[in-house]
N, C-alpha and C positions, 0 to 999 in steps of 0.2 A: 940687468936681468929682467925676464919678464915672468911677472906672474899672473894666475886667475882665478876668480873666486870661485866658489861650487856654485854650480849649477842647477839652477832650482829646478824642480818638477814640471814636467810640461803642463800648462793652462788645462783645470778642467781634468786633467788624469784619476779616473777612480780608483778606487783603492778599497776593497772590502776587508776586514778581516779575517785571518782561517782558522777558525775553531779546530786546534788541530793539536789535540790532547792526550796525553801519553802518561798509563800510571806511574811510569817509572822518573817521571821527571814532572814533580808537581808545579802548575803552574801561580805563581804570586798573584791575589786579588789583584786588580789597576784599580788606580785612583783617578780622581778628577782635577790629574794637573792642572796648575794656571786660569783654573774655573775659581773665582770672588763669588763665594755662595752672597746673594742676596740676603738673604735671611739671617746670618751670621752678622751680617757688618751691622743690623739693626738690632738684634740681639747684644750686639758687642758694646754699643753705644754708652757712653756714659750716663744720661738722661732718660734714657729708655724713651720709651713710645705708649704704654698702656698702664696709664695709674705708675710708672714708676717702679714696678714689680722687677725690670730684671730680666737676665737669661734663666736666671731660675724659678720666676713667679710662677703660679699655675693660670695665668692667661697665657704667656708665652708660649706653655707647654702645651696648651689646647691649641693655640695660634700655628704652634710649629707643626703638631702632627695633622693639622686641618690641611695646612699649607704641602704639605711631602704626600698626601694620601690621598684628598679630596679634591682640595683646586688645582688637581696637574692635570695633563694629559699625557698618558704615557705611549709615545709609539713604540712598534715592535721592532727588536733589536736587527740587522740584516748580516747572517753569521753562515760562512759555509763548515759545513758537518763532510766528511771525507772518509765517517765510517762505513764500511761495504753492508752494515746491518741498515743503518738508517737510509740509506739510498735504495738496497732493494724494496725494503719497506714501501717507500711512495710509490716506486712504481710497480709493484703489484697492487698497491690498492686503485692505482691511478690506471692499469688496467682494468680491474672490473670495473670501474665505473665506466669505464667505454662499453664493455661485453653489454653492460647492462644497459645501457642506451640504446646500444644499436636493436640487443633483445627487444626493449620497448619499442621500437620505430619498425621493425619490420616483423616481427612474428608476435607479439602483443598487440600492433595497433593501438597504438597509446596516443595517436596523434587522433582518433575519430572520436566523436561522440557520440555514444552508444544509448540505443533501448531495447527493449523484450517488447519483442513482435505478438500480435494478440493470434492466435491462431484458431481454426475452423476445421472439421470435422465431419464427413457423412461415412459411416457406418451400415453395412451392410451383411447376410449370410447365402450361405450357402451349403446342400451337400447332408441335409439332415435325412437319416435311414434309418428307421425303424426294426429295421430286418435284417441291420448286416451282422456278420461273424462279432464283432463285439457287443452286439444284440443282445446274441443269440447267447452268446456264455454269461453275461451277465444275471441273465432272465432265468436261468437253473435252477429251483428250488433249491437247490442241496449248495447253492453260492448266496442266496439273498441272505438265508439264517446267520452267515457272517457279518451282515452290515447291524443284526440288530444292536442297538444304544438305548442306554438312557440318560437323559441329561442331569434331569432331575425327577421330583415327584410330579410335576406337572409335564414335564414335554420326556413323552417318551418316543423311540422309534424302531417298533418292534411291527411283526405280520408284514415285512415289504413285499413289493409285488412290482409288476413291470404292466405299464399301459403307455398303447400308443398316443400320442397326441397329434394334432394339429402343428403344420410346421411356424405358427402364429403362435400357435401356445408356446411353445420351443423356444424362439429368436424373435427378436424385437428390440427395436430404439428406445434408448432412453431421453426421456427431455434432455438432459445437459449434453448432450452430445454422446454421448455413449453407447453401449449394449450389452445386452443380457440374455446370457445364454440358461435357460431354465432346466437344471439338472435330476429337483427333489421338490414332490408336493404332497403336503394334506391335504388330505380332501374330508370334507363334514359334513353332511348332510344331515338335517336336519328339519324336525315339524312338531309344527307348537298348536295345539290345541285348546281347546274351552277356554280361548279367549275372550276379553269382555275388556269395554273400554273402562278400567280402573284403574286403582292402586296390584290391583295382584296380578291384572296383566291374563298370561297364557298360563290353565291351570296344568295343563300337559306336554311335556319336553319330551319327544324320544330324540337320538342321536348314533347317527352308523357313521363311522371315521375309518379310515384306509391311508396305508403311504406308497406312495407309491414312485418306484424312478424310473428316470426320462432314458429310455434305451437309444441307442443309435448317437449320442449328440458326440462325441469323440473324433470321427473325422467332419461334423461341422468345418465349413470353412471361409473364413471370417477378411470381407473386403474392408481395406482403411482408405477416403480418398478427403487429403487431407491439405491446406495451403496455411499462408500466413498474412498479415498485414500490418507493414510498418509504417507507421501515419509519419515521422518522422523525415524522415528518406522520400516519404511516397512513392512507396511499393508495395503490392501484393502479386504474390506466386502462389499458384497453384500445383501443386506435387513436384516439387525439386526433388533433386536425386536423395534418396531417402538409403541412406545403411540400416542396420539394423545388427546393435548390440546387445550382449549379455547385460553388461551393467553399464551404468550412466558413467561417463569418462573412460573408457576403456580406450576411446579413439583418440587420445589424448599418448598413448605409449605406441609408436610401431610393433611393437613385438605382439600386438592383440590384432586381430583379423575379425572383421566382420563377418555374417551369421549369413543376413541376406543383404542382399541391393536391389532396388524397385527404382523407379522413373514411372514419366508421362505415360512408356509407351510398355513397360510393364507396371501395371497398378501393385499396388500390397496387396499382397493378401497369404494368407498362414490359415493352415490349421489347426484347431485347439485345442490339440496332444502337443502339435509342435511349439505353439506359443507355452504351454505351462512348462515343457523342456526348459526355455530362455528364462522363466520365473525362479528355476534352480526346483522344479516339483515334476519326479519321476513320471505322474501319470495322474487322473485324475480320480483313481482307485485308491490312493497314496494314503496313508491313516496323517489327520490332522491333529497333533497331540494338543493342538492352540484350541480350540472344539470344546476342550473336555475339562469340568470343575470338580469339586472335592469331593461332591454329592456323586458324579457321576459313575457307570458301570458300563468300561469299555472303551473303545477311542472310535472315534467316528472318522470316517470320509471324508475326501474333500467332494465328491460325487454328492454327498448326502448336508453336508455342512454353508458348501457353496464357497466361495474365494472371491475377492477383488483383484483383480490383476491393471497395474497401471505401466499405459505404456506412456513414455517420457519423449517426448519428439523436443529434440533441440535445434532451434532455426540459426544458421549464422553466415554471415560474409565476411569472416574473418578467413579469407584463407591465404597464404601466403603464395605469391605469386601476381596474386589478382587485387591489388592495392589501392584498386580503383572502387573496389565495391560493391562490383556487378557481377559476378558470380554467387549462387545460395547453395547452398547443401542443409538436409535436415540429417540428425543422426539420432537415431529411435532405440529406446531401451526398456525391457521389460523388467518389470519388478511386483511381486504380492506385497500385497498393502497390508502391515502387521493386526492384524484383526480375525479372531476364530468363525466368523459365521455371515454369511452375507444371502442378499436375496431380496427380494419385492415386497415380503412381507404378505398378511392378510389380503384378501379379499369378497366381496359377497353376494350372490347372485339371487335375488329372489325370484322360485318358481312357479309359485303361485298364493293366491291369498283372496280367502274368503272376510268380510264386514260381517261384525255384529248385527242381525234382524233387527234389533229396538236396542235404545237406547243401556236399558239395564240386562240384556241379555249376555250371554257367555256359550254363543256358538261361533263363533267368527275362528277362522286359522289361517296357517300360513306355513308354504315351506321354502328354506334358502337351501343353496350352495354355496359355502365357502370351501377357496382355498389359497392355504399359504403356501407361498412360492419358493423356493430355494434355490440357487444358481452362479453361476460363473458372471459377475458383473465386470465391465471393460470400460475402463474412466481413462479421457485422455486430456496431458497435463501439456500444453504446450509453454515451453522459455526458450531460453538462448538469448543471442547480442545480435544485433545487426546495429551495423554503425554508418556514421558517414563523416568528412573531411569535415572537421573544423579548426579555426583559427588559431584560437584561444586553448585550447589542447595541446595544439603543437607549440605555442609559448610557452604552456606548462612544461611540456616535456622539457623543454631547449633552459627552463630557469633551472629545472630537476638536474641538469648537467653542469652547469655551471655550479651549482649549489653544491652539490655531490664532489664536483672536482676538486673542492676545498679538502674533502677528506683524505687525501695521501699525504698530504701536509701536518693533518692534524697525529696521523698515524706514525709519522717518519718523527713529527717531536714526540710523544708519548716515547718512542721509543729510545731515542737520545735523550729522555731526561729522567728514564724508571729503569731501564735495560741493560744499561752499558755500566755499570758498578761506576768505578771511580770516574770515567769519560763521565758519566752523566751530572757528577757532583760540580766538576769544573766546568762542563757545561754550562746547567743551570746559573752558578755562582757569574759566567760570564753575561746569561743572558740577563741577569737582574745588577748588572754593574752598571745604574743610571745615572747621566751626564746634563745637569742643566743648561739647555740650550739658550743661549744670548745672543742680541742683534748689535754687530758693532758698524755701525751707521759711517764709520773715517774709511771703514774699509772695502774693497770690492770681491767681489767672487772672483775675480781673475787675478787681484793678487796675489792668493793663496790656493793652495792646490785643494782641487774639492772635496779628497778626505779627509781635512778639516773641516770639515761642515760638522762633526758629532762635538766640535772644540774640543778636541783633546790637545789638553799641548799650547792652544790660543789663549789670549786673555787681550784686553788694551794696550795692556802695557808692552804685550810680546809679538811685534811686528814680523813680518816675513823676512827673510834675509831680502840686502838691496841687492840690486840685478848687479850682473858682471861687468868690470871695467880693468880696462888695459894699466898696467904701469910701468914706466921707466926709468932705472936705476943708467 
């Protein structure tokens, strides 16, 4: 007869384990067949090895947990999980982290390196009327006695009146770039008499004081001609296509629409009923309760009080589509700047002035005009990103995925080793079933099939089966 022996495994055939665990049928710890712990056989010894102390000395016992805790290295175990929780798990998490890449790389712009553009500003008016219909109703006797206020014991504002000004006293640039629209002024006049050059000075003070508001300034109408400059990039633009929002990020949600649109070949420009509209303030008649302290009696104007209004120009070439860079958009938004009272403050004109005749005399005088200003001031704030390609960005991004891509991994075990009630106990218990790995130097990797590579089951002494051969009887 003929017979044959079994057939070994084909060379090199891998062979993972299935972690594939079932409450109903508990799985027995595995051991570390045919594995000669090291550390045992010298523990075991008759003579010992340290002072003679033994498997039970307390060097051994330090020696052994140094030896199983400290001097190992432990790799991660390679175990397939075939629960339908822990599989969707990684890959929904291993989906967002795509969404969130691709987010980064083409609507973040994560790949550029970005700066805040310094931006520029001229300012200009238009459109101031003395005499028109909102003039004319304001300037009523029987409508000023409303705006009277007092602030306190010192600044009162009471006897308003309406006087025409100069369309220079009106509107005008402010050093930082801005403008001021002049809405409310005292006026002082005043003259100092039997003056003498001393200590007591002028022995005679009179003073006539008047308030008086700025009629017609309501359809004012107010040019922005404004650019930016990115040293960076090496660019400057002058008037990109300009929106114009209620509030800073609105353009940021489609369901919010822009207010107005300007370009090169229409400039900005708003009137200043309709700009304080966009500040969220009915009109510029509107009582300002932010105006008014404990002391005071009444609420005052913003006509009378005066307002900051800042508009927010945001510069960027972040826009999608245009990846290259070269495309600018600015998007502009108005906001009051939380503060009761705004305005120029003081001023003083001297009209004339007489010198003391002699030295000790006290005929000499003098008369000024001052006056304090109050008004609509227009401060403009320019930021935003303008970016451009760089390298090392885009490295970042590219380590951020890689890095990140670990996460479905870490997610899919959290959840096979806390989630799954008894699957997780057997789990875990399999994944910390550690196998010391040995090098047996007689043998070759093609003798033995390669899932013995973790030695389970191998040792010296326990050779592969020998190959097959014929026999006859």
């Amino acid at each position: 007869s003929r017979s044959a022996a079994p057939t070994p495994p084909l060379r090199n055939q891998a062979s993972i384990p299935r972690c594939d665990v079932s409450p109903s049928l508990p799985r027995l710890r595995k051991g570390s067949k045919g594995q000669p712990d090291p550390l045992r056989i010298v523990l075991s010894s008759t003579s010992g090895t340290m002072s003679g102390d033994g498997e039970g000395g307390r060097c051994f016992k330090i020696w052994k947990k140094a030896r199983t805790t400290v001097l190992v290295h432990k790799s991660p175990k390679l175990q397939m999980i075939d629960d339908p929780k822990v599989v969707i798990t990684q890959y929904v998490v291993s989906a967002v982290v795509i969404v969130y890449f691709l987010f980064n790389i083409f609507q973040n712009f994560g790949y550029w390196k970005l700066e805040t553009p310094y931006g520029s500003t001229n300012m200009w008016a238009e459109g101031y009327d003395a005499s028109n219909d909102a003039a004319v109703a304001l300037c009523e006797p029987s409508n000023l006695a409303n705006y009277d206020f007092r602030y306190d014991e010192t600044w009162t504002y009471y006897n308003n009146k309406c006087k025409q000004f100069t369309p220079y006293e009106v509107s005008r640039k402010l050093e930082s770039g801005g403008f001021y629209i002049q809405t409310y002024v005292q006026d002082t006049v005043s003259k100092y008499e039997d003056c003498g050059e001393d200590l007591l000075g002028c022995r005679t003070k009179t003073t006539d004081w008047d308030n008086y508001f700025v009629p017609g300034v309501d359809d004012i109408e107010i040019f922005v001609e404004h650019g930016f400059t990115a040293v960076q990039r090496g660019v400057s633009k002058l008037m990109p296509k300009t929106t114009v929002w209620k509030k800073s990020g609105d353009w940021k949600d489609d369901k919010n629409k822009e207010e107005e649109s300007f370009n090169e070949r229409k400039p900005f420009k708003m009137k200043l009923k309709d700009l304080l509209k966009l500040a969220g303030i009915d009109s510029i008649d509107a009582p300002n309760y932010a105006g008014a302290v404990a002391d005071s009696v009444g609420t005052p104007a913003f006509r009378m009080t005066g307002m900051v209004i800042e508009l927010q120009i945001d510069y960027t070439n972040k826009i999608p589509g245009f990846y290259e860079g070269s495309e600018y958009v600015a998007r502009a938004s108005i906001a009051k700047a939380p503060i009761g009272w705004a305005g120029l403050g003081g001023a003083t004109d001297f009209t004339s002035s007489t010198r003391s005749s002699a030295a000790n005399a006290t005929d000499g005088s003098f008369e000024t005009y001052e006056s304090y200003s109050y008004g609509v001031k227009i401060v403009v704030k320019a930021t935003g990103e303008i970016g451009h390609f760089d390298f090392f960005f885009l490295m970042a991004v590219v380590v951020q995925l890689v890095v990140y891509w670990g996460l479905g991994v870490v997610a899919a075990e959290f959840v096979a080793s806390s989630l799954l009630g008894e699957k997780s106990v057997d789990w875990v218990d399999d994944q910390r079933d550690y196998t010391h790995c040995e090098n047996h130097p007689e043998s070759t990797r093609g003798e033995r099939p390669a899932h013995w590579t973790n030695r389970e089951g191998w040792d010296k002494d326990q050779k592969p089966p020998p190959k097959a051969t014929d026999t006859t009887v």
